[in-house]
N, C-alpha and C positions, 0 to 999 in steps of 0.2 A: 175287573177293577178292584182296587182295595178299597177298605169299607170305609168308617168315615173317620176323619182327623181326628188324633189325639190332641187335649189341650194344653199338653204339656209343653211349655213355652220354648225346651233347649231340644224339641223334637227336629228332625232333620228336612229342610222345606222339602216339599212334596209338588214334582212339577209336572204336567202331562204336556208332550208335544204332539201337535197334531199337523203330520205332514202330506202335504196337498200336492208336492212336489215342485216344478222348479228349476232353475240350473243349479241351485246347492244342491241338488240330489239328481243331477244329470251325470252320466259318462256317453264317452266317443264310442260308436258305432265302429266298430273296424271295417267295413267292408264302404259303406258311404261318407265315414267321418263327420257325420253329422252329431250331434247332441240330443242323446232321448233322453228318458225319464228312467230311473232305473228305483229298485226297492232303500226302504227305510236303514236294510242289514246294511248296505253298502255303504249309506252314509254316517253311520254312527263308527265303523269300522276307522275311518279314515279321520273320525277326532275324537280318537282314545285319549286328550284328556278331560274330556268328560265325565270320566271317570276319577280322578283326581276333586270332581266336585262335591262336598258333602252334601247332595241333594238324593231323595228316593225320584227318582224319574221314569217315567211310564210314556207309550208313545200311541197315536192310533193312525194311520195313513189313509190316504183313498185307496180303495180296490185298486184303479187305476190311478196313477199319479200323472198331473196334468202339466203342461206346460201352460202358464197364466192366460194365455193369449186364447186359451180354448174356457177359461172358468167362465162360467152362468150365474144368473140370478138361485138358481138349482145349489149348485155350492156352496154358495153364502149361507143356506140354509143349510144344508151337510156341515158345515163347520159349526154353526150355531147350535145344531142339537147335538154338538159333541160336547161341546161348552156347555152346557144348560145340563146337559144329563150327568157329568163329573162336574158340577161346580162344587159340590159341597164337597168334594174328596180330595179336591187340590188347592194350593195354597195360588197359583199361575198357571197359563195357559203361556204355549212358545207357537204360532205357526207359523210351518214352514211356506213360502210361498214364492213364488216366480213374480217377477220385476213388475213386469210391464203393468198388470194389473190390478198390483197392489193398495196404489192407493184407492181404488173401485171399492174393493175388501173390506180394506178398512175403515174407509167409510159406512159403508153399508152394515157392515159389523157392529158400529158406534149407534146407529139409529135403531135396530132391532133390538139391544140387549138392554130394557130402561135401567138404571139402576145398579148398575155395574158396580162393583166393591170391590175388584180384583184385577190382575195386570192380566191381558190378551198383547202380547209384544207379538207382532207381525215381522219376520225377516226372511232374508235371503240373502242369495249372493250373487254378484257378476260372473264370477267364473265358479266351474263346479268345484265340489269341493274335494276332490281327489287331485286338484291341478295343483302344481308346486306353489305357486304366487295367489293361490286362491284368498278372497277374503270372505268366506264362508262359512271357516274354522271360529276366527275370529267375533263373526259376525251371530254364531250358533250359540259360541258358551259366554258371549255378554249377555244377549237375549235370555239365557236361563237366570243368570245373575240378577236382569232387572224384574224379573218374574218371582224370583224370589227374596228380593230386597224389602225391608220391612224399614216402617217408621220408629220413631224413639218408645211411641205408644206400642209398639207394636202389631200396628196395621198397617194391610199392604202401603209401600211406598210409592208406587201407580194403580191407581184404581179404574184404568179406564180403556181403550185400544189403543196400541202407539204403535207407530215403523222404526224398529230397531235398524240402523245403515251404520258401518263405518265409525263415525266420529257422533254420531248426533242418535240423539230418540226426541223421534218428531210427535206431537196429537196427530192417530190418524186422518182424520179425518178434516185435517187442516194441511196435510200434506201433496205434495204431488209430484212426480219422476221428470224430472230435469237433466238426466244426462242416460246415452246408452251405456257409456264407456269408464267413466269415472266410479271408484270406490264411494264415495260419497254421492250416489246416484238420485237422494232424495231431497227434497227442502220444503221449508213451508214461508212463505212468505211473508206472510200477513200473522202469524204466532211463531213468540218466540219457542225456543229451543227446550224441551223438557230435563233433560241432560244433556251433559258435555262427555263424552268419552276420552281419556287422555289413560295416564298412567293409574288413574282411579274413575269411578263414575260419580260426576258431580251433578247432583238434582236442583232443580230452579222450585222450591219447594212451593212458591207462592204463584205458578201459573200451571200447577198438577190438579187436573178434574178433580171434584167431589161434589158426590152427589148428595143433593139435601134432604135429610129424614131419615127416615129408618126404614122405608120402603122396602120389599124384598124384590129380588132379581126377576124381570118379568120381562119375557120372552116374546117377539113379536114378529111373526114369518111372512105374514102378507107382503107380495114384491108384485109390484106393475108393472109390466115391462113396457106397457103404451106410451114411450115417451122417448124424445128424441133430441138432437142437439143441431142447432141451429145455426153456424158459422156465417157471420155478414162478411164482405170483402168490394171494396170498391168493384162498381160495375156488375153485381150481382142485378140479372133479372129480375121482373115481376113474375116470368114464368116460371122461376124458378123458388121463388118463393111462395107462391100460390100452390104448386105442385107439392111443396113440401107440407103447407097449412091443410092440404087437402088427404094427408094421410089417412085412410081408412083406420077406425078404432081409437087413433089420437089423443091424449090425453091433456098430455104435458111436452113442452119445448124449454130447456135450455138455451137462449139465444146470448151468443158469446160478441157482445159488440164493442164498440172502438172506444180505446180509453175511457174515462169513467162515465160508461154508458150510451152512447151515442151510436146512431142509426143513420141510414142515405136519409138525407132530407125530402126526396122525392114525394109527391102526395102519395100517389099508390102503392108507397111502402108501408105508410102507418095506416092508411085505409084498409088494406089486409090484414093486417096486425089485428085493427079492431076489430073485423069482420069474426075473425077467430075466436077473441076472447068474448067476443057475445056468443057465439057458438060453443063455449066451456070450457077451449081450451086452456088452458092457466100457462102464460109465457113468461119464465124468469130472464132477467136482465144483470149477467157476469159479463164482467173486464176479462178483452181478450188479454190485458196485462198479467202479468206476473205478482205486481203487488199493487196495492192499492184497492180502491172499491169502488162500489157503484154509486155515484150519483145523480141521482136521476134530474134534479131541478137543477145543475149547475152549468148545462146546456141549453139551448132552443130544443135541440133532435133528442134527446134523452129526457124534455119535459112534454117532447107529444108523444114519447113514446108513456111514458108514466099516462097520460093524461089519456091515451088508447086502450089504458088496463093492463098494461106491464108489470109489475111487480118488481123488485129490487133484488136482488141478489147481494146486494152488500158486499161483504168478502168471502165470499164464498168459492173455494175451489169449484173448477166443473165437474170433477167427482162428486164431491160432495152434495155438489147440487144435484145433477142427473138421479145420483141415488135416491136421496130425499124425498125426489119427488116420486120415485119406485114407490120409498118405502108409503108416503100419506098417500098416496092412493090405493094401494095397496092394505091398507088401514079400511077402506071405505067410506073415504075420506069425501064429502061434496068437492067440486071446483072453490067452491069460496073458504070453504075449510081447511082447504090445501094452501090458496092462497096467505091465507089466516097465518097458517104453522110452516111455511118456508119464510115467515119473515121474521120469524124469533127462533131463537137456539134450543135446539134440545138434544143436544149433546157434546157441548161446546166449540161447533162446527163454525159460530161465526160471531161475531160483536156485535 
């Protein structure tokens, strides 16, 4: 890697990509026609104009390049110390990443790095990027663009993790994947839009993370993976929630319930519930809705659940949450400590 950044202010941004792989960097198998993961030469080949960018750009990949649907808690940390070991040599981070399990990523990305001063733009593409209609091309040399985009002062002009897609740069970790098929595969609900991608990139300057002080960038790997997610659905057993409360190792539950917060009114549904959380488990409470949040007292079922030792999930994506709760336990966090810090933001994950 090259050493450390000159201060010279008309120097040429300096971006490192780190490619995890993906269908931007997938080709067809001839013999199955299926989509593998193919190397970093291939994909840079296929958008030479990249080169037309006056950026120095330096790349690091996985040994193996994954399809997302295979990435681990393991990963996130592989990405993390590639960030943390080049932060001070680069001006942006680009990862390359696969769909499906993107906003997982970037979420988890947002909680590990406190203190973050610099762009990590997470992207990909629908189709690979050797396909003729691909938006992958596109989707790679905006991502450099906003990794290298600076303010009036001169500091970066995102300081924080965001899902570059199509038309939008979302906060990661307010994000989550809404379509298999569409160019525009990402959205966030519940935060607005960081930029507008059109014929220029237009920034919402006043809902862009910053973080407060002068703190320096502090690295945090501990991930729980004790923790699970919880789907309610009309007609859901007690055997079936009992067997799930009874997970060996068990930590933490993401329980994804009906409109803003609400559970089977059954008595032996919230009587499990509590059973659990005297037992340490710590149960967060996210809307299987799309937008909106959690309110726990503007129900009967969502105030016995609050009143069983639920906890609120607010607006919280289920990425975001399930992560969260990886990362403070992971931390060494008590049950009540954890409880404590999933209900305040620490990384502008939720209001």
């Amino acid at each position: 890697m090259d050493g450390a950044l000159s201060n010279a202010e008309n120097r040429r941004p300096h971006i490192l990509i780190v490619y995890t792989g993906g269908t931007i960097g997938m080709i067809e198998n001839d013999e199955s026609g299926a989509l593998e993961p193919f190397d970093f030469d291939h994909l840079i080949d296929n958008v030479p104009k990249i080169k037309r960018l006056d950026y120095d750009i330096d790349n690091v990949q996985f040994e193996v390049p994954l399809d997302s649907s295979a990435m681990t808690p393991d990963h996130w940390v592989e990405i993390v110390k590639v960030i943390a070991e080049n932060y001070d040599n680069y001006d942006g981070f680009v990862v390359l990443h696969g769909t499906d399990t993107m906003a997982y990523t970037a979420s988890a990305l947002s909680f590990m790095m406190e203190n973050l001063r610099k762009p990590v733009v997470i992207t990909g593409s629908q189709l690979p990027i050797g396909e003729v209609r691909t938006d992958g091309e596109e989707n790679l040399i905006t991502a450099l663009q906003v990794a290298a985009a600076r303010d009036a002062d001169g500091s970066p002009m995102v300081q924080e993790v965001a899902i570059l897609f199509e038309n939008y740069l979302w906060r990661g970790n307010r994000s989550t994947k809404h379509s298999s098929d569409n160019f525009n595969a990402f959205k966030s609900s519940n935060y607005p839009r960081l930029a507008k991608i059109g014929l220029g990139i237009s920034y919402r300057k006043e809902v862009l993370w910053r973080t407060c002080g002068e703190a320096p960038l502090n690295i945090r790997y501990g991930l729980d993976r004790n923790v699970m997610y919880m789907d309610l659905f009309p007609g859901i057993t007690e055997a079936a929630i009992r067997h799930q409360l009874s997970t060996p190792g068990l930590k933490g539950i993401v329980m994804k319930t009906f409109g803003a917060g609400n559970g089977p009114t059954a008595g032996w549904f919230i009587e499990a519930i509590r059973e659990a959380v005297e037992r340490g488990i710590v149960i967060v409470n996210v809307s299987q809705c799309d937008n909106g949040m959690v309110n726990p007292t503007r129900y009967q079922t969502g105030t016995a659940l609050n009143r069983a030792g639920v906890i609120s999930g607010h607006d919280l994506t289920s990425e975001a949450a399930i992560t969260k709760l990886m990362f403070l336990f992971g931390q060494g966090l008590t049950p009540e400590e954890v409880k404590t810090e999933m209900e305040r933001p620490i990384a502008g994950e939720m209001d």
